[in-house]
FIDO-292136 format. One line per 10 residues: number of its first residue (from 1); their letters; for each residue x, y, z of C-alpha. Coordinates in Angstrom, 3 decimals. Layout:
<sites>
NUM = a = X Y Z ~ ...
</sites>
This chain:
<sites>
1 = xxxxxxxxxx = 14.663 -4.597 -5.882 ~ 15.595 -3.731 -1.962 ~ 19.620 -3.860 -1.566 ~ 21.658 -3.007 1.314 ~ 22.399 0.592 0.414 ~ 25.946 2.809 0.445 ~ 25.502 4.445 3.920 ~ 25.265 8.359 3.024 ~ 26.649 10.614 5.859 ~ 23.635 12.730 7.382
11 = xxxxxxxxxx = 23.961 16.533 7.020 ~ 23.854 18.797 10.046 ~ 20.643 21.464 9.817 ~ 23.020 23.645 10.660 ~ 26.385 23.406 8.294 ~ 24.278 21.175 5.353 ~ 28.049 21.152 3.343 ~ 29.861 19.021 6.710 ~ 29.310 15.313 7.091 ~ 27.998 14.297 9.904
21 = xxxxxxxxxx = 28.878 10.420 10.663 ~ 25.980 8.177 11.637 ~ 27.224 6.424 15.287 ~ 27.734 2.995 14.502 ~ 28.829 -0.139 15.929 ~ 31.431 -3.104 14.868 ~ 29.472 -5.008 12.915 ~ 29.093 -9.186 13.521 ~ 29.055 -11.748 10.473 ~ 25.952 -12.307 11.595
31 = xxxxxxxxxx = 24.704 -9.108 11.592 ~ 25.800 -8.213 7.632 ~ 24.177 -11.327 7.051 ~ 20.737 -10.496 7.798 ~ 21.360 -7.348 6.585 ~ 22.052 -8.881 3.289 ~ 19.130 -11.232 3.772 ~ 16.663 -8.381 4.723 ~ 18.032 -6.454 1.378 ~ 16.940 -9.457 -1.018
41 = xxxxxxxxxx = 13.675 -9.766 0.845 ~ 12.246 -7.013 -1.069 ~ 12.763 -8.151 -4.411 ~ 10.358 -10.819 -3.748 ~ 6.382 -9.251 -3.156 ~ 4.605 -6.989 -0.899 ~ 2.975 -7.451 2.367 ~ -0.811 -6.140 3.142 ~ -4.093 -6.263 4.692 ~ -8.056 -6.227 3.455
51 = xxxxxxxxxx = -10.913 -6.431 4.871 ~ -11.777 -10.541 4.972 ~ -10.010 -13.603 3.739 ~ -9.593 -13.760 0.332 ~ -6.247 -11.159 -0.132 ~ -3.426 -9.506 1.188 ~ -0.549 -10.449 2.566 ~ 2.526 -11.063 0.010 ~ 5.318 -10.742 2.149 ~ 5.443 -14.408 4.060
61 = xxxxxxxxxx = 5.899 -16.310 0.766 ~ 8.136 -14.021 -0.482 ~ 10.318 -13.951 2.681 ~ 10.004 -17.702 2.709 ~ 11.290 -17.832 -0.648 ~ 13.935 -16.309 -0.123 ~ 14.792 -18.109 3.482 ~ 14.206 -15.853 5.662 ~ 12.161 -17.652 7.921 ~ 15.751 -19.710 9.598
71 = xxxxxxxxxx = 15.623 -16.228 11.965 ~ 13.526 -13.188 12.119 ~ 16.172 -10.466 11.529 ~ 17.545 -7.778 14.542 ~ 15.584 -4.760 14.778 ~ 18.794 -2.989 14.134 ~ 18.777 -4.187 10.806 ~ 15.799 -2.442 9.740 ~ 17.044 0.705 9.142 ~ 19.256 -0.504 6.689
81 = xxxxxxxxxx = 17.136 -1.124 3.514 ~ 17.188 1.282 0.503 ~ 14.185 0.604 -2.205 ~ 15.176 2.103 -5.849 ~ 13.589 5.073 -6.676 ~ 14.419 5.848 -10.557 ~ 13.589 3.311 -13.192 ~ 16.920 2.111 -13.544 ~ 17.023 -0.101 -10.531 ~ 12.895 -0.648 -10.787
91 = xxxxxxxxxx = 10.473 -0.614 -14.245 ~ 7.299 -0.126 -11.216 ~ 7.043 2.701 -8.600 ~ 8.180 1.887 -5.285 ~ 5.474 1.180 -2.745 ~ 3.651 -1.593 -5.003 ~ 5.504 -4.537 -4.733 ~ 7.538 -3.399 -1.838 ~ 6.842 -5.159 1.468 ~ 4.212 -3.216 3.633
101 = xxxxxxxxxx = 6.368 -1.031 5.983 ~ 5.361 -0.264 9.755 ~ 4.065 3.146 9.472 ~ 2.325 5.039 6.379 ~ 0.557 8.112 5.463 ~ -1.542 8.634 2.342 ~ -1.936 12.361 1.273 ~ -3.811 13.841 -1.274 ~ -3.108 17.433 -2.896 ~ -5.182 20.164 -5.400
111 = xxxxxxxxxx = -3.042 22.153 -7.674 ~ -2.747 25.584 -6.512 ~ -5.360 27.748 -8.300 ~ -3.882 29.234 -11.205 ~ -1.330 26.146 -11.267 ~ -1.342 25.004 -15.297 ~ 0.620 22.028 -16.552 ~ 3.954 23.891 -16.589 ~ 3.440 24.497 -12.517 ~ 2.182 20.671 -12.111
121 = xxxxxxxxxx = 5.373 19.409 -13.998 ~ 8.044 21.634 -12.012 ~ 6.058 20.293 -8.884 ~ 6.524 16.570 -10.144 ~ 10.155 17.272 -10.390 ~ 10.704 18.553 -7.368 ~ 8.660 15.825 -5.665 ~ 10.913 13.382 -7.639 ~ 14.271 14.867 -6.759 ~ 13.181 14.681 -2.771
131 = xxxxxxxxxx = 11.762 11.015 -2.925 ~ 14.951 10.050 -4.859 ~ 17.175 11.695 -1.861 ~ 14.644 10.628 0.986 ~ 14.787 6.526 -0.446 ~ 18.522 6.280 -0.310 ~ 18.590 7.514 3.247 ~ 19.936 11.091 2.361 ~ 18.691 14.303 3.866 ~ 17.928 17.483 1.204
141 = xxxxxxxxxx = 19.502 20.275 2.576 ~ 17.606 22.931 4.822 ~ 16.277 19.713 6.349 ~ 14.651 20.184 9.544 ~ 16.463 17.375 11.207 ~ 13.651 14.961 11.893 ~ 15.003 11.985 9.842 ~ 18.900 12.339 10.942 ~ 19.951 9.557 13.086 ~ 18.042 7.197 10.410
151 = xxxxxxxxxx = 19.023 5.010 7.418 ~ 16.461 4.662 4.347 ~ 14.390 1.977 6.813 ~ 12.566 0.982 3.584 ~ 11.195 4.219 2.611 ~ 8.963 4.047 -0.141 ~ 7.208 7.176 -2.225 ~ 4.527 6.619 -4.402 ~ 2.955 9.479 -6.614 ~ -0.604 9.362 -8.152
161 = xxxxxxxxxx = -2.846 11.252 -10.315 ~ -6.606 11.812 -9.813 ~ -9.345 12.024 -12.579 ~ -9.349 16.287 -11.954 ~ -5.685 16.585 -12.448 ~ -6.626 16.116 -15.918 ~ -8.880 18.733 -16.385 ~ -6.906 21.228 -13.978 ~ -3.200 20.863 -16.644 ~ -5.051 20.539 -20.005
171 = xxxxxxxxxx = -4.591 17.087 -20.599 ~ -8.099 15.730 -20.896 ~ -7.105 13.453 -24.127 ~ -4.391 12.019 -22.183 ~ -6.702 10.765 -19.636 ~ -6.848 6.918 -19.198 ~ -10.545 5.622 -19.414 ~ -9.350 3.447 -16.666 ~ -9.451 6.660 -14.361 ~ -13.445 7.318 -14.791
181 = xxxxxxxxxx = -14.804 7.543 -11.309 ~ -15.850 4.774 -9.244 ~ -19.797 3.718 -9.316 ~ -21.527 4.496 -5.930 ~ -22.221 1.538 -4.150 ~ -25.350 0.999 -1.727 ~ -22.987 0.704 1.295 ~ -20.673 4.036 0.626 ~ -21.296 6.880 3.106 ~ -18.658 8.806 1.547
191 = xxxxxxxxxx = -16.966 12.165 2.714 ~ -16.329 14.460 -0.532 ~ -13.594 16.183 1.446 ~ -11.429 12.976 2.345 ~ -12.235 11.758 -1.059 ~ -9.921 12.187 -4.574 ~ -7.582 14.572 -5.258 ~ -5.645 16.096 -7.990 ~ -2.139 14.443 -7.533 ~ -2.151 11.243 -4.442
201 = xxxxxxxxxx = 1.103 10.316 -2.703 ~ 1.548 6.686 -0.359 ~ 4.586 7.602 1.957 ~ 5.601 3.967 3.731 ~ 8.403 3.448 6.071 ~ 9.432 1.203 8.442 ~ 10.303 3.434 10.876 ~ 7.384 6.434 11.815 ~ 9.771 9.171 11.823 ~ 10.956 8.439 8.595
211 = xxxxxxxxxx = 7.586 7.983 7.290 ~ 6.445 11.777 8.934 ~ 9.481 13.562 7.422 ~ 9.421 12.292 4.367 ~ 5.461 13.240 4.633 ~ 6.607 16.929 6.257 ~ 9.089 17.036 3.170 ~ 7.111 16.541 0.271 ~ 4.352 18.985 2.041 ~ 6.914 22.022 2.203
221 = xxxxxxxxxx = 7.655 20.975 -1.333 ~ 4.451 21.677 -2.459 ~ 3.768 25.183 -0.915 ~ 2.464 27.755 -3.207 ~ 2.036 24.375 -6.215 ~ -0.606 22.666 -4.067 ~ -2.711 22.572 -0.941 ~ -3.111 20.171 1.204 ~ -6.615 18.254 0.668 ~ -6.870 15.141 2.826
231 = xxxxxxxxxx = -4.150 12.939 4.461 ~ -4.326 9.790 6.426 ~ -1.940 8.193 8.681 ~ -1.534 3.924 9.172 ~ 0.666 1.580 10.354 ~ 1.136 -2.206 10.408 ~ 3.765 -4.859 12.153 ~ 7.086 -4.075 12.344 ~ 9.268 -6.709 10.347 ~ 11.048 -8.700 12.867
241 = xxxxxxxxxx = 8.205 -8.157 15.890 ~ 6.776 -12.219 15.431 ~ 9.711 -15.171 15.934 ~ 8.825 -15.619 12.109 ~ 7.365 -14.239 9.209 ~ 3.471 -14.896 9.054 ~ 0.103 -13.055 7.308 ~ -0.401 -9.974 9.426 ~ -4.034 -9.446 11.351 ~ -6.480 -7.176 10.863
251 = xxxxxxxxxx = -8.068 -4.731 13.679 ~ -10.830 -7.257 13.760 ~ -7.849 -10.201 15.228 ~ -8.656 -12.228 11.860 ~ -4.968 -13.667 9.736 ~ -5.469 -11.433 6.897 ~ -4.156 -11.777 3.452 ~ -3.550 -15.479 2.237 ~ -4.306 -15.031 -1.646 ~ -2.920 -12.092 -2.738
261 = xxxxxxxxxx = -1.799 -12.001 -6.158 ~ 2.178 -12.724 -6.156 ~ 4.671 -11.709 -8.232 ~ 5.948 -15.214 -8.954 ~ 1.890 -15.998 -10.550 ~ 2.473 -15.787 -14.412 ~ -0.168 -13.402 -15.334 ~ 0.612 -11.133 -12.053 ~ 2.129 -8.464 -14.290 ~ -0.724 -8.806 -16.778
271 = xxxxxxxxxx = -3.188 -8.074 -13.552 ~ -1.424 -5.900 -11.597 ~ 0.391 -3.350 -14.607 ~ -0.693 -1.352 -17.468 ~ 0.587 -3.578 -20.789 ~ 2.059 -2.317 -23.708 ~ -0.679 -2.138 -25.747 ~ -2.438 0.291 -23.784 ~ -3.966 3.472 -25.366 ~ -2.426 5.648 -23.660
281 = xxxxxxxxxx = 1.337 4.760 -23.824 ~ 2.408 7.114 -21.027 ~ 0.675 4.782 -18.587 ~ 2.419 1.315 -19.743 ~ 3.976 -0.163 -16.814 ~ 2.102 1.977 -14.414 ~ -0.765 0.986 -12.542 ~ -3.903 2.170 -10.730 ~ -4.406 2.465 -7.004 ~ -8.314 2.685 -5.448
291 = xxxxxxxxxx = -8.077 3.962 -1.935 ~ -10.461 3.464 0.727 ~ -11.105 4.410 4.061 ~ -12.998 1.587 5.658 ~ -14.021 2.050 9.587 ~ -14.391 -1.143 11.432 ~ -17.329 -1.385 13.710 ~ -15.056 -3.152 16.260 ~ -17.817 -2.878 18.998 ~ -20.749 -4.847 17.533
301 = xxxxxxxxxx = -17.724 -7.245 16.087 ~ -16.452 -7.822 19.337 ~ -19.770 -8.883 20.499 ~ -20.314 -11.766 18.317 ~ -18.614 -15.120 19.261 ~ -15.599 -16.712 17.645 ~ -17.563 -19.228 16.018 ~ -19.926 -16.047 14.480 ~ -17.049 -14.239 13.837 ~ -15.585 -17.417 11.389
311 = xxxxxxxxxx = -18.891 -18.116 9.898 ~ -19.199 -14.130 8.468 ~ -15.537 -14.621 7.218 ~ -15.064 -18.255 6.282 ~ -11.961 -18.675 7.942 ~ -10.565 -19.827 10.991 ~ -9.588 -17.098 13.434 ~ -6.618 -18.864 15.258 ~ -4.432 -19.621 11.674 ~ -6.531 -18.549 9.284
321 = xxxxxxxxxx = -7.607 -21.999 7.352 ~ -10.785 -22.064 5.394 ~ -13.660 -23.769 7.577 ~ -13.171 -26.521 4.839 ~ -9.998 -27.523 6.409 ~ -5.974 -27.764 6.611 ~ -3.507 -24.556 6.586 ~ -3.960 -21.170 5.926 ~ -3.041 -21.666 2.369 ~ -5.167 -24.919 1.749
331 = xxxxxxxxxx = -7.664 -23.869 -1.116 ~ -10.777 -23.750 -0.310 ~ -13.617 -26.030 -0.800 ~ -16.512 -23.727 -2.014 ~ -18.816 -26.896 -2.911 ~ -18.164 -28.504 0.869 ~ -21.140 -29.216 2.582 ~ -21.291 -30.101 6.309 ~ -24.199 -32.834 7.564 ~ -27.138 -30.436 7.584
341 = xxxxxxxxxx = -26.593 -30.356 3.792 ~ -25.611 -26.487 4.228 ~ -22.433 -24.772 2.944 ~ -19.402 -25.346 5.414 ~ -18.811 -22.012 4.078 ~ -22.015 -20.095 4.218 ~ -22.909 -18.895 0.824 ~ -22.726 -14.997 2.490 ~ -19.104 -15.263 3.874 ~ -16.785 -12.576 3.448
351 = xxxxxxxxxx = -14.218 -15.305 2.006 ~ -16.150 -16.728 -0.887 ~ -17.724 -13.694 -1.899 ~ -14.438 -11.980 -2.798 ~ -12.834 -15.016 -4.272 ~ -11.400 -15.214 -7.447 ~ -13.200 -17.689 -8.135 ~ -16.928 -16.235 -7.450 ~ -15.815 -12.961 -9.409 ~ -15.015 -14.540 -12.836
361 = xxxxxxxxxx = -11.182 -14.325 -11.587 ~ -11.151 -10.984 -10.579 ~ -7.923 -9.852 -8.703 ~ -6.384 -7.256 -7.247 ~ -2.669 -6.622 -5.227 ~ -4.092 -5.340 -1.436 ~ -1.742 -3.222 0.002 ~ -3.729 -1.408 3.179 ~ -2.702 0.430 6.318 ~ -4.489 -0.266 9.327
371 = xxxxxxxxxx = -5.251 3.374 11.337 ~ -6.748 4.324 14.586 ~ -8.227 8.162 14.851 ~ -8.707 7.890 18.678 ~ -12.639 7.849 19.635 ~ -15.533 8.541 18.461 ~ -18.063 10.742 20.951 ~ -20.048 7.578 21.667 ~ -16.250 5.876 22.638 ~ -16.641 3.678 19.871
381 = xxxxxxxxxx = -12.880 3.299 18.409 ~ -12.488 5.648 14.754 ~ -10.718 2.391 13.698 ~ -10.147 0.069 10.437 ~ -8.804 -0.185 7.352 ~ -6.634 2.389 4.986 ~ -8.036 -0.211 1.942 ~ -4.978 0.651 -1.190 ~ -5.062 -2.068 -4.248 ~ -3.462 -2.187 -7.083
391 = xxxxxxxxxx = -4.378 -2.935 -10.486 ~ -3.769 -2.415 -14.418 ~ -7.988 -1.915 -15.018 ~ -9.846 -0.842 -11.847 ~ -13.142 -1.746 -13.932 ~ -12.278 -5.210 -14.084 ~ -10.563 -5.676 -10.247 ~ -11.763 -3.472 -7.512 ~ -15.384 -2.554 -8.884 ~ -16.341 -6.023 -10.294
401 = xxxxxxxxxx = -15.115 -7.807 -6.440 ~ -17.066 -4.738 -4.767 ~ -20.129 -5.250 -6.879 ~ -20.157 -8.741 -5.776 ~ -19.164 -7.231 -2.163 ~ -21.795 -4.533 -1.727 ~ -25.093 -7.553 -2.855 ~ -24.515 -9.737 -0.111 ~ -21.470 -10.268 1.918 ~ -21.579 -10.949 5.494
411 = xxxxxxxxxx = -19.112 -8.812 6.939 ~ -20.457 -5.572 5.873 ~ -22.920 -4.835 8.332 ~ -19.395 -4.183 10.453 ~ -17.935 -1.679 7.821 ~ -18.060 1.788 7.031 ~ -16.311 2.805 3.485 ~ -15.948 6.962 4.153 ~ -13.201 7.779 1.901 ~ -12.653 6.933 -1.950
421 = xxxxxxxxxx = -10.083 7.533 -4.712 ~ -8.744 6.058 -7.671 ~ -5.620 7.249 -9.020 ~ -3.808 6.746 -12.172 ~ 0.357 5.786 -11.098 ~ 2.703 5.892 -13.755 ~ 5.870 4.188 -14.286 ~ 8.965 5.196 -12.566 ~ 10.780 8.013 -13.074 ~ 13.325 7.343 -15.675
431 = xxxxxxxxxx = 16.974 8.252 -15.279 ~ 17.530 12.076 -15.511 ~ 13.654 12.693 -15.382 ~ 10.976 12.507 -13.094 ~ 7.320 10.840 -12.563 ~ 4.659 11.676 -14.930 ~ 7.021 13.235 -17.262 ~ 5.688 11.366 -20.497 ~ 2.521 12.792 -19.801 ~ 3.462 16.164 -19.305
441 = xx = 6.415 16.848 -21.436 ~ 5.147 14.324 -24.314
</sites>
């Protein structure tokens, strides 16, 4: 749960042991009230993007529920949210169910060579100790300053584990079948070097220096543990940018994310997290994360008319409401037909192919970055989609929906999938110890 935290002093580079006090000023009723307001926000669900218009956004219900739609809140205020690190506070990981921040980087790592399990563990703990410090708005000492005039600005930390890290500490038998790799799919043009990873971290913040030095951080922490093998860099709206809260849009201008999973759904746990009777009991209450790098081919979209554009998705570009009809969030009406006896929603749309509904009720929590590389040497934007979704059994989530996906859904002759990985998340760090310590110290 997101609560307004304890304001911690920033240190001074240069005398770390001498407070420092953040500049503030007097501080309305109205203004500790959305600060309040902003803190129980993030107890409610998580905010994202995919590709489409069957999933990703969490964060409007959830910030309706909680009445936050009477005013958008001051952009002053947004510095002011802590989200719970340890396990304490939070059973999950940050960065799951936390609303999408405004700026993220996803970063990938190989153990050192040389590096064994004891190496891989110390790293874990030191990783720990600095996302613990970074989340509540503190700065480690020896900082380099970047971070200092901030508060937390929902900073979240995520840590991962790929399929290799396995193999690279010893701990085949501990490896979750969940975390076989991904099938190839016809549409992958995949770069092995931008692809998995022994240990994955999702950095989100809602402020982008926050978000680099917590990413500059955890990359000093790792030096002589584990090199650097890939790392990404997104962003999204900035809460409080739109009079109200409402599904964000993708690069291609389409609402994006009306039927993600939400934490209020009675089997969302039983979707989204690993249960208790899973083989491998280091994992239960964890989850997996499949990462994808998905370029948008915004020029030939661009090209294509409004009414094209809402035909390949199925939605409505203005609001995002099915073609069948209503709101955003009016079901739709798969068996519709309009008066030339054809599907209001054409049987290829982007829409009903990744429904629920047309993947034996297949879901999974979207989460994405959008990110923009600059341009390509034909000037076509390096644009799209940093694709992250969560899930207790990829097998049965992201593979079965991309099956279904990569056989005959109109929006892919716009896409590019270039990056992959699937990581294995565990459980938050439990008090005194630090991420993935089950596993290693078990």
């Amino acid at each position: 749960m997101s609560k307004q935290p304890k304001q911690a002093p920033a240190r001074r580079p240069s005398d770390p042991q001498v407070p420092a006090q953040r500049a503030s000023a007097p501080q309305t009723s109205t203004e500790l009230s959305r600060r309040r307001l902003l803190g129980t926000v993030g107890a409610a669900g998580a905010a994202g993007l995919v590709v489409g218009g069957a999933g990703g956004a969490l964060g409007v219900s959830a910030a309706r529920s909680a009445g936050r739609d009477a005013a958008h809140e001051a952009l002053t205020t947004i510095g002011s949210t802590e989200v719970p690190f340890r396990q304490a506070r939070a059973k999950h990981q940050a960065g799951i169910t936390t609303p999408l921040q405004a700026s993220g980087h996803l970063v990938a790592f190989d153990l050192a060579p040389g590096a064994d399990r004891k190496a891989a563990a110390a790293l874990l703990r030191r990783w720990s100790r600095t996302a613990e410090e970074l989340m509540a708005g503190r700065t480690p000492d020896a900082d380099t300053g970047v971070a200092l005039d901030a508060g937390p600005s929902s900073l979240s930390i995520t840590f991962g584990l790929g399929h290799s890290f396995f193999d690279r500490t010893g701990l085949q038998k501990q490896r979750p079948v969940q975390l076989d790799p991904l099938p190839e799919f016809s549409a992958d043009a995949l770069d092995p070097d931008r692809s998995n990873g022994d240990l994955w971290i999702q950095i989100g913040a809602d402020d982008a220096l926050v978000a680099f030095h917590a990413l500059r951080t955890l990359q000093k922490d790792a030096a002589g543990s584990a090199r650097l093998r890939w790392q990404m860099n997104g962003f999204n709206r900035t809460p409080g940018a739109t009079a109200h809260p409402m599904t964000a849009r993708n690069l291609m201008g389409q609402v994006d994310g009306t039927n993600n999973p939400k934490p209020s759904d009675k089997d969302f746990d039983e979707r989204i997290f690993v249960g208790r009777d899973a083989d491998q009991a280091w994992m239960r209450g964890g989850s997996y994360a499949v990462v994808r790098r998905i370029r948008m081919l915004l020029d030939d979209w661009e090209k294509r008319s409004r009414h094209d554009q809402e035909k390949i998705i199925g939605r409505r570009k203005d609001n995002g409401a099915p073609l069948t009809g209503g709101s955003e969030t009016t079901p739709m009406r798969l068996e519709a037909s309009g008066a030339d006896g054809l599907p209001v929603i054409p049987a290829n749309a982007h829409a009903r192919v990744a429904a629920p509904e047309s993947n034996q009720g297949a879901a999974m929590l979207r989460r994405p970055f959008s990110f923009h590389d600059g341009f390509r040497e034909d000037g076509a934007p390096d644009a799209g989609l940093l694709f992250v979704c969560w899930q207790a059994d990829p097998l049965r989530a992201f593979t079965q929906v991309q099956r279904k996906l990569d056989s005959g859904d109109a929006l892919s002759p716009f896409l590019r999938h270039e990056a992959s990985g699937l990581f294995a998340v565990p459980p938050a760090a439990e008090p005194g110890g630090y991420v993935g310590r089950p596993l290693l110290e078990g």
